[in-house]
N, C-alpha and C positions, 0 to 999 in steps of 0.2 A: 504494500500500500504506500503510497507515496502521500508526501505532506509539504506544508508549504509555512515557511518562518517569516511573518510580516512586523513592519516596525516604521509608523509614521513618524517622522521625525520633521524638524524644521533644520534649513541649512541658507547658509547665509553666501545669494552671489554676490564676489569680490569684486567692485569695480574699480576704486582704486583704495591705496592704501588706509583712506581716511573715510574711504564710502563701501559699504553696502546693502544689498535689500535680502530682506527673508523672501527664501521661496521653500512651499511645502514640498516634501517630499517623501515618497515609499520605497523602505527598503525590503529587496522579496528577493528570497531563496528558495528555490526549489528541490525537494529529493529528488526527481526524476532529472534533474538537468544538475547536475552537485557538483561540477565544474566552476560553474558563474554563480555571480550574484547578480541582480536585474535591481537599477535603481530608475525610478519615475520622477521628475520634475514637475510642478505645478506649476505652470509659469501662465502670465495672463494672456493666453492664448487658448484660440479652440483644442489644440490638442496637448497633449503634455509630451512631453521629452523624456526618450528613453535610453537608457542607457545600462550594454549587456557588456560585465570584464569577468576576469579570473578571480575568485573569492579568495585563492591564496595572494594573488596582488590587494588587497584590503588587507587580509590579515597580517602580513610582513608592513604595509603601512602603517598599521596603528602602530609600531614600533620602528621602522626606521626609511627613510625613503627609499621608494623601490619605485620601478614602473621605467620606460620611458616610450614614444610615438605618443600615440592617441590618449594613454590613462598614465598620468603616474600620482604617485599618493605619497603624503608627508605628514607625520606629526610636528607639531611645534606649539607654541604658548601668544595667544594671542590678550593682553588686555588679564593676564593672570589665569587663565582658562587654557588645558590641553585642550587642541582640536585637531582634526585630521583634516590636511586639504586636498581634495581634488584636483589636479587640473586633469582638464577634458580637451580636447583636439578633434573638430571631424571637418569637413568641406561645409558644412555651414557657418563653421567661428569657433571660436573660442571660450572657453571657460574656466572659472576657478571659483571653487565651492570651497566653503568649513563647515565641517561637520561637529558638531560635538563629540570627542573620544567618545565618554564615557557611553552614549548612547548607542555608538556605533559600536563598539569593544560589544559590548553588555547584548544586541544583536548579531554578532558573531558568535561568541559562546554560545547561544542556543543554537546557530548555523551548525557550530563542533558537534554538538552533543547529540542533533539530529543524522550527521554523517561525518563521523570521523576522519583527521584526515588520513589519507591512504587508502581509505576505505568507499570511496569514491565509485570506481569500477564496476564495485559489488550492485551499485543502485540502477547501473546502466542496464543489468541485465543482458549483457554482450555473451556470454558464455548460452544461456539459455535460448539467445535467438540463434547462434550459432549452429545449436545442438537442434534445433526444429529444424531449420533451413536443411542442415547434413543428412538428418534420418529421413533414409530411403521411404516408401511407401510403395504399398502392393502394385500399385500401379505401376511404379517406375522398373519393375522387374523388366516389362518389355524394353526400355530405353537403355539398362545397364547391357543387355545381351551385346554381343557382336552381332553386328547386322551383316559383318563379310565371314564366311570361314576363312580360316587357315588355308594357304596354300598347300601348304606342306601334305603330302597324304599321309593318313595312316591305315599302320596297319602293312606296310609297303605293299600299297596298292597303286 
């Protein structure tokens, strides 16, 4: 059975050092997809902004910066508050979000605790679909046969 770890949170875009605005946002993990984490933007627009990375790039960010291209992630102390920054990259523009650590941290441990890490693979079900696809069925007996005989005779004939 698959499950899914949600966590609304507010996160603050950076415009510049002395500005920013709150935009709401959802943070969502999935068991069935246990690779990524999927974060949503609330921004004042018909649609909201999505954004799908590696859940082990958040988790090495809450402790020290990692990422670089399109996501990379940093803790640092803004105004006496640890917070985790995004910056985001795609062909529409640019971004850089804070997150509050503690929020984001405190939604990660339950991401852990619903699929540990390493344990990843096991939720894909890759071995199981494997083992369906492989095992022959009555039917394929006709497809397995050799449709040529051997040349060769037997029997020395």
């Amino acid at each position: 059975m698959h499950s899914m770890v949600e966590r609304e949170l507010e996160v603050k875009l950076v415009l510049s050092p002395e500005r920013s605005i709150p935009v709401p946002a959802r943070l969502s993990y999935r068991t069935d997809d246990p690779y990524a984490v999927h974060i949503t933007f609330h921004i004042s627009s018909e649609h909201p902004v999505h954004w799908t990375f590696a859940r082990e790039l958040l988790v090495e960010g809450v402790f020290r910066p990692c990422g670089h291209g399109d996501v990379r992630v940093w803790p640092t102390n803004v105004a006496g508050r640890t917070v985790v920054l995004m910056a985001l990259t795609s062909p529409d523009g640019d971004a850089l979000l804070e997150a509050p650590a503690a929020q984001v941290s405190a939604w990660l441990e339950r991401t852990l605790r619903a699929v540990s890490p390493g344990s990843e693979v096991e939720q894909l079900g890759i071995d199981d679909g494997l083992a369906e696809l492989l095992t022959p069925l009555p039917a394929d007996d006709l497809w397995l046969r050799d449709p040529w005989p051997s040349d060769e005779s037997k029997g020395g004939e």
